[in-house]
C-alpha positions as MATLAB code, in Angstrom:
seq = 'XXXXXXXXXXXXXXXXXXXXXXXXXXXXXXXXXXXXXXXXXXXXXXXXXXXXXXXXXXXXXXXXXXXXXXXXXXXXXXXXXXXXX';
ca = [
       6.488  -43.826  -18.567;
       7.991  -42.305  -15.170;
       7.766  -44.193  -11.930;
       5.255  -42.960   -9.115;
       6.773  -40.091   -7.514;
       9.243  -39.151  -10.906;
       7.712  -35.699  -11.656;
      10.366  -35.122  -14.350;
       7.768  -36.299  -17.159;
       4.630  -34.451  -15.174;
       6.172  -30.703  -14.562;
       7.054  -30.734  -18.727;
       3.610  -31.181  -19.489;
       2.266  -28.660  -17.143;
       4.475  -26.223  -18.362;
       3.920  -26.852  -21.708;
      -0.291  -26.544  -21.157;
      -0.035  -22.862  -19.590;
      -1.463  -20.487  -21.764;
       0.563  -17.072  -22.213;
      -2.389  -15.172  -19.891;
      -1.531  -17.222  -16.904;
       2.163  -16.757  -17.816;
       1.625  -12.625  -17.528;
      -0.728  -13.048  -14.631;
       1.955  -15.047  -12.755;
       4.900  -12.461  -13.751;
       2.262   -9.741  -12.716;
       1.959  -11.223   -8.895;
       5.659  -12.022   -8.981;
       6.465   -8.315   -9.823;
       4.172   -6.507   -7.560;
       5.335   -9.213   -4.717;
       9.235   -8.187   -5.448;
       8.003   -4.276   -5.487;
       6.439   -4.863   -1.772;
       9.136   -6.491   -0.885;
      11.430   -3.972   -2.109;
       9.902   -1.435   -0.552;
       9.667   -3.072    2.876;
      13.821   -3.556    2.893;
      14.974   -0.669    1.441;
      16.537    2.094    2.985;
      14.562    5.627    3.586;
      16.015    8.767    2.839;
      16.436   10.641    5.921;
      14.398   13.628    6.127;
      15.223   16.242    8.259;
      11.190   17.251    9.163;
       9.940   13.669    9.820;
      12.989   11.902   11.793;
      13.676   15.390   13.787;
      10.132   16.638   14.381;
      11.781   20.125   13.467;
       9.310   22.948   13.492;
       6.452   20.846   15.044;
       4.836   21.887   18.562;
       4.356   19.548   20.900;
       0.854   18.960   21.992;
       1.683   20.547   25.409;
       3.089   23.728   23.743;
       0.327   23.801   20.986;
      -1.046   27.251   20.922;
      -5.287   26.750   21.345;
      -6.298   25.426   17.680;
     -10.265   26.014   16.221;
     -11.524   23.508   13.480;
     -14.163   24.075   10.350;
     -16.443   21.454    9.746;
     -18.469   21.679    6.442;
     -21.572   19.712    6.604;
     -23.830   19.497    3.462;
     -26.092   16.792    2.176;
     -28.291   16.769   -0.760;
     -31.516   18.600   -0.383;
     -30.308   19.811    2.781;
     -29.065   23.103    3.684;
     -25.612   22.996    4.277;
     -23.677   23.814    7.593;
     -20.528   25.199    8.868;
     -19.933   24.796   12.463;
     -16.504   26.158   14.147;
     -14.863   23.894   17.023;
     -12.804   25.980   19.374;
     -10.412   23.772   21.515;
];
């Protein structure tokens, strides 16, 4: 019998009660935590467009832009209204 505070008899005996669903669950989380984590330390690829800006207008050079908005609901007749800027 192990002494208060001896967990080398306890952890064996956890272990040895896991069932193999808790075992995938818990290599499922550990995965998809190492993926995140990955993803957050890794390097980008530079890209010329997005770190450059190249070929975008500013917003003080934009030429004057118009929107479409298509608005239908059911049992409603459907609109389209045009937003000039």
């Amino acid at each position: 019998m192990a002494k208060n505070g001896d967990c080398r008899q306890r952890i064996p005996g956890y272990v040895a009660g896991v069932n193999w669903q808790t075992v995938v669950s818990l290599v499922i989380v550990a995965l998809a935590g190492a993926g995140l984590l990955w993803g957050r330390l890794r390097r980008r690829k530079f890209s010329f467009a997005r770190d450059t800006h190249c070929g975008c207008s500013t917003a003080e050079h934009a030429p004057n832009t118009s929107s479409i908005v298509f608005h239908a609901r059911k049992g409603e007749r459907p609109q389209i209204i045009v937003k000039t800027k």
